[in-house]
N, C-alpha and C positions, 0 to 999 in steps of 0.2 A: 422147845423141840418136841418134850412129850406130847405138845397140847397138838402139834402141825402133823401130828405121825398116827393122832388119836384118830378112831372110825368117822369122826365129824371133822376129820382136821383139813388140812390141803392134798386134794389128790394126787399132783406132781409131789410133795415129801413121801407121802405113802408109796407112792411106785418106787423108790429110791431105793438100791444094795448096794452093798461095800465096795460093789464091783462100778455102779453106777457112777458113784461119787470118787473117783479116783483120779478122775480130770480134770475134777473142780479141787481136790487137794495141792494137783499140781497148781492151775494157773491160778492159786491165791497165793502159793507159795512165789511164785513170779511178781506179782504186785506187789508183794511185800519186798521184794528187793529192789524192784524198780522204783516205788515210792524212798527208801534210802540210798540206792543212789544219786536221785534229783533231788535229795535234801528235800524233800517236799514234806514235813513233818505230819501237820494237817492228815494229809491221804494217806502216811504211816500208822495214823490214831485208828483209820476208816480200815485198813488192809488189815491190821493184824486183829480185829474184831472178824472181818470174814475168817481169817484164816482159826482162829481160835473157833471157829463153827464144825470146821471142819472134825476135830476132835468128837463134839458135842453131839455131831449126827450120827458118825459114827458108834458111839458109847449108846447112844438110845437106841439105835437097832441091835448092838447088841445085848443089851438089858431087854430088849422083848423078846431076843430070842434063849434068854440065859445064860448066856455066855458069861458077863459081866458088865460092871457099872462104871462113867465116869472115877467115882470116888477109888475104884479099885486100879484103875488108870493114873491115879494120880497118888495114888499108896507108895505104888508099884518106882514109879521115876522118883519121889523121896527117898526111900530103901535106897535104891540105886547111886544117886546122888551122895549120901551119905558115906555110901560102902566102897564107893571110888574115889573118895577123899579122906581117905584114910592119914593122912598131914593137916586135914582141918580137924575132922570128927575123931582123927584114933592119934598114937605116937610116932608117927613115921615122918621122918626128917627128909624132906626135899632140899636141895639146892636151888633147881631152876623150872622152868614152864618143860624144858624136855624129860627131868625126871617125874613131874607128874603124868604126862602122857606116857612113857617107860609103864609106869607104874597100871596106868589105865588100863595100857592091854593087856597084861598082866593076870589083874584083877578079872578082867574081862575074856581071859582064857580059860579062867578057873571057872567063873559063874557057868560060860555057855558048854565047857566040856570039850572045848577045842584044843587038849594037849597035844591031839594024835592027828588034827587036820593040819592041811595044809595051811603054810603060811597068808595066801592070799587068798585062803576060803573067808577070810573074814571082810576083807573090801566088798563093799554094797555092789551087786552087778547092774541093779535097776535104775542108779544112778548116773546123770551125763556122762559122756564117755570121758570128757577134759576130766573134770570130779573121781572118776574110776581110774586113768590113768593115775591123777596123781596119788590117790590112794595105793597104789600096787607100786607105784616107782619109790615110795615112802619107805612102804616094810622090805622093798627087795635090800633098800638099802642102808635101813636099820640092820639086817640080818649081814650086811658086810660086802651084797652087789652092789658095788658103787666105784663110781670112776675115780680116781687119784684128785683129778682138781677140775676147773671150770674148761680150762683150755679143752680138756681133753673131752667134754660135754662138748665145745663146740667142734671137736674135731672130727665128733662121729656125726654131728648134724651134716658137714662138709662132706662123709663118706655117704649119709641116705640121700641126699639132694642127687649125687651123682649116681648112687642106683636108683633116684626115679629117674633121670635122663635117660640111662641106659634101658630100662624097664617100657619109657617112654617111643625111646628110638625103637626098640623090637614092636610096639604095638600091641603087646598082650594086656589086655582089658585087666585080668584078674593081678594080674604084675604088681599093673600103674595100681591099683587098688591098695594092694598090699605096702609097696613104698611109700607112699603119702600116708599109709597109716601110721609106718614105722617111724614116716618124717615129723609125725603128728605127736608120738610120745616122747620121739626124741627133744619136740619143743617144751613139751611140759616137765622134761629133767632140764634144763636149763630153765627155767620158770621154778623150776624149786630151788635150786641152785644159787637163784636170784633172792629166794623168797618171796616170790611174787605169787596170787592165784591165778592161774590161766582162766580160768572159767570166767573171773572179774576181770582182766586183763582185757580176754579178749569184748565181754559185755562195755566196757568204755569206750574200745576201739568201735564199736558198731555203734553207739553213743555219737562218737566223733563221727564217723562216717557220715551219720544220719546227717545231722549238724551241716557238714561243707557239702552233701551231695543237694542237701534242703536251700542252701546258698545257688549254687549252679543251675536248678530248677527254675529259683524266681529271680535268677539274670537272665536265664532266655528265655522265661515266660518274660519279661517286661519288651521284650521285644516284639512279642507278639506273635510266638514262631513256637512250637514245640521242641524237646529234647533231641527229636530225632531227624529236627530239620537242622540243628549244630552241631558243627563239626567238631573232633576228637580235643583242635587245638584251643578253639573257643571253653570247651566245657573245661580245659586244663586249668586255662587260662583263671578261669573264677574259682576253681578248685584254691588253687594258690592264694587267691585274695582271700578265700574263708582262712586258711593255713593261717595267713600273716594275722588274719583278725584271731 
C-alpha cells in the first residue's frame, strides 16, 4: 500500500481520502457476508482479503498524514479486547453470554465517558436502520422498556398495522411514512423476541425471493413471451412450483 500511494506509485491510490474509500468499506463489508451466506468458502478466502485492505489504506493515509500507523490500530483493539474481557484476562465471574455483554457496556461506558449521556447515544446512527433499530430496541429494554411477554409484541404490531390503514385511508403522505416506520420497529421487537436478526432474516428472504422470482422468469421466457406479456395468475402459478421445490 505504501509502494501504491508512493510518488511513482498508482495514480487512482494516490487520489484516494478517507472520505473516498468509504464506499469501498462498505460494499467489501457486503461481499463478505454474501460470500457466507452462499457458503461459498473459496470467495470468503478472496472477500475477507479485500475487506482486510480496507484497514490497510486507511492506516497508510494516515501514517502520511501523522496521524497514526496500522501497528497503533492494532495496539489499540488488543488493549481493548483484553480490558473487556475482564472473565478471561482479570477475576470477574460470568455466568452466561448476557453477563458478559452486561459487563461490556459497562466497561465501555467507563472507557468513552458516557455516565451522563444518554442511553441510546451509544447505538451506531450510521448503521442500517434494521441494525440501529435493534440496537436501541436492546438498551430500551435492558434499562426495563419492555413489554410483559411476546403476545403482547404481537399485540402492538396489530395496533400499527391498523394506524397505518387509518393513516392510509386519510391520505397523508408524511402519516403513511411514519406508521410503516413505527410498523417497521415494531417488527424488529418481535425479531428480538424471537432471537432472530432482522437484518439476516430479511437478507434470506430476498435470497429466496431472488430464487422463485429467477424460476418464474425462465417459465415464461421458455415460452417465448416476456414477464409482462403473463398474466398475474400464470406467474402465481410457477411462483408456487419454485415454493414446492
Amino acid at each position: 500500500m505504501a509502494r501504491l500511494r508512493a510518488p511513482d506509485g498508482c495514480p487512482w491510490d494516490r487520489e484516494q481520502t478517507f472520505d473516498s474509500i468509504k464506499r469501498h468499506t462498505v460494499e467489501e463489508t457486503y461481499e463478505v457476508i454474501d460470500a457466507i451466506e452462499r457458503k461459498d468458502y473459496p470467495a470468503l478466502c478472496e472477500e475477507l482479503g479485500d475487506l482486510l485492505l480496507q484497514p490497510v489504506f486507511y492506516a497508510q493515509m494516515a501514517s502520511e498524514a501523522g496521524l497514526f500507523k496500522i501497528e497503533d490500530a492494532l495496539d489499540a483493539i488488543n488493549s481493548k479486547l483484553i480490558r473487556r474481557h475482564p472473565h478471561v484476562f482479570g477475576d470477574v465471574v460470568v455466568e452466561s453470554s448476557d453477563d458478559v455483554l452486561t459487563n461490556w457496556d459497562a466497561i465501555k461506558a467507563t472507557e468513552k465517558g458516557h455516565g451522563s449521556a444518554g442511553l441510546l447515544d451509544s447505538v451506531n446512527r450510521a448503521q442500517p436502520a434494521l441494525m440501529e433499530s435493534m440496537g436501541i430496541s436492546k438498551k430500551a429494554a435492558k434499562a426495563g422498556f419492555e413489554w410483559a411477554n411476546y403476545e403482547d409484541v404481537v399485540a402492538k404490531l396489530r395496533e400499527e398495522i391498523a394506524e397505518l390503514a387509518e393513516a392510509k385511508a386519510g391520505g397523508d403522505e408524511a402519516a403513511i411514512e411514519g406508521e410503516i416506520g413505527d410498523l417497521l420497529f415494531t417488527v424488529v421487537n418481535l425479531a428480538r423476541w424471537s432471537k432472530v436478526d432482522p437484518e439476516q432474516a430479511l437478507r434470506l428472504t430476498n435470497t429466496k425471493f431472488r430464487k422463485r422470482f429467477a424460476h418464474v422468469e425462465a417459465c415464461v421466457g421458455a415460452t417465448g413471451r416476456a414477464l409482462s406479456d403473463a398474466t398475474l395468475e400464470e406467474m402465481e402459478s410457477h411462483w408456487q412450483e419454485a415454493k414446492k421445490a
